[in-house]
PLY file of the C-alpha trace (Angstrom):
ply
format ascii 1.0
element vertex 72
property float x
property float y
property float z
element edge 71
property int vertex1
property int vertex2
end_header
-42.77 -7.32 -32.50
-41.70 -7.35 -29.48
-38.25 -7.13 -28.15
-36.52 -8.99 -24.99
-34.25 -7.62 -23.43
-32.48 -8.58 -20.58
-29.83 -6.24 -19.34
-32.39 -3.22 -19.45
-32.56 -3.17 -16.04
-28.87 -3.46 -15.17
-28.34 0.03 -17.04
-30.31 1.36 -14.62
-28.55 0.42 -11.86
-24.83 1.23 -13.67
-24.66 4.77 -11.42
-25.26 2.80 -8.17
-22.73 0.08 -9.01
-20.24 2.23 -10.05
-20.62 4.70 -6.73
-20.85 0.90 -4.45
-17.35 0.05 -6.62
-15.36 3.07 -5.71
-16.56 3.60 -2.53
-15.07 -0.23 -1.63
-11.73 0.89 -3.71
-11.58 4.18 -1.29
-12.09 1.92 1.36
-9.39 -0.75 0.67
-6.63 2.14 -0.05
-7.61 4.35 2.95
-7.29 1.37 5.28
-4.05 0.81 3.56
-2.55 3.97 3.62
-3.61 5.09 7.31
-2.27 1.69 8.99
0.92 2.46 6.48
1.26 5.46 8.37
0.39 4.79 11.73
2.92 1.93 11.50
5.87 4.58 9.91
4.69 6.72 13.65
4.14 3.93 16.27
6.66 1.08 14.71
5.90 -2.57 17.00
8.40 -2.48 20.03
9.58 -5.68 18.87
10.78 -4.77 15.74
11.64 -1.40 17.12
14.08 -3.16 19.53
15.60 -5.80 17.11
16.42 -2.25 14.82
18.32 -0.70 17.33
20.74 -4.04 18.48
21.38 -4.96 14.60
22.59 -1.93 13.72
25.83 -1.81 12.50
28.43 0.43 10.40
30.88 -0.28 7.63
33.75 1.94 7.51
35.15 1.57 3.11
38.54 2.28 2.67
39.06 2.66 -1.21
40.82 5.38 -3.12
37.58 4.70 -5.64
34.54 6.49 -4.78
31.93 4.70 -3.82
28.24 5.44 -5.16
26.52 2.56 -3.04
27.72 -0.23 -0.59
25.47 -2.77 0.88
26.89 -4.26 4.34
25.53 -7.62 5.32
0 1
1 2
2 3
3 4
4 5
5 6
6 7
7 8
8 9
9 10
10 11
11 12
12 13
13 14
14 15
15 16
16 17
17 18
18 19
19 20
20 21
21 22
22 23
23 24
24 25
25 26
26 27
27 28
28 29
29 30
30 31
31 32
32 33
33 34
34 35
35 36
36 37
37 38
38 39
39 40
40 41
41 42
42 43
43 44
44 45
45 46
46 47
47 48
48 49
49 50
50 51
51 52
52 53
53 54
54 55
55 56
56 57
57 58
58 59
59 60
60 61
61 62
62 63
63 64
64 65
65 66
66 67
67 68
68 69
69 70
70 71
């Protein structure tokens, strides 16, 4: 008797799926991670700009110390 078998011939190709697979994973994160740090070097001017004028300082006068303080 003879048997049918139909995912024979996707075993064969399992190597060459797998090495297509991570080679589009390497892809996605290296695009990811070099634009991450090209932006962190060359920020937009825009945003850049907009940083700079925001910027502001809170002076906390407590007796407490204070671990954290978020100014808004």
């Amino acid at each position: 008797m003879k048997r049918k078998s139909t995912f024979s011939a996707i075993g064969g190709y399992q190597p060459f799926l797998f090495c297509i697979g991570m080679y589009f994973v390497a892809l996605f994160f290296s695009i990811f991670i070099c634009s991450a740090i090209f932006y962190a070097i060359n920020p937009k001017r825009s945003i850049a700009k907009a940083d700079n004028k925001s910027e502001k300082t809170a002076m906390v006068s407590s007796a407490k110390p204070v671990l954290l303080s978020v100014a808004k």
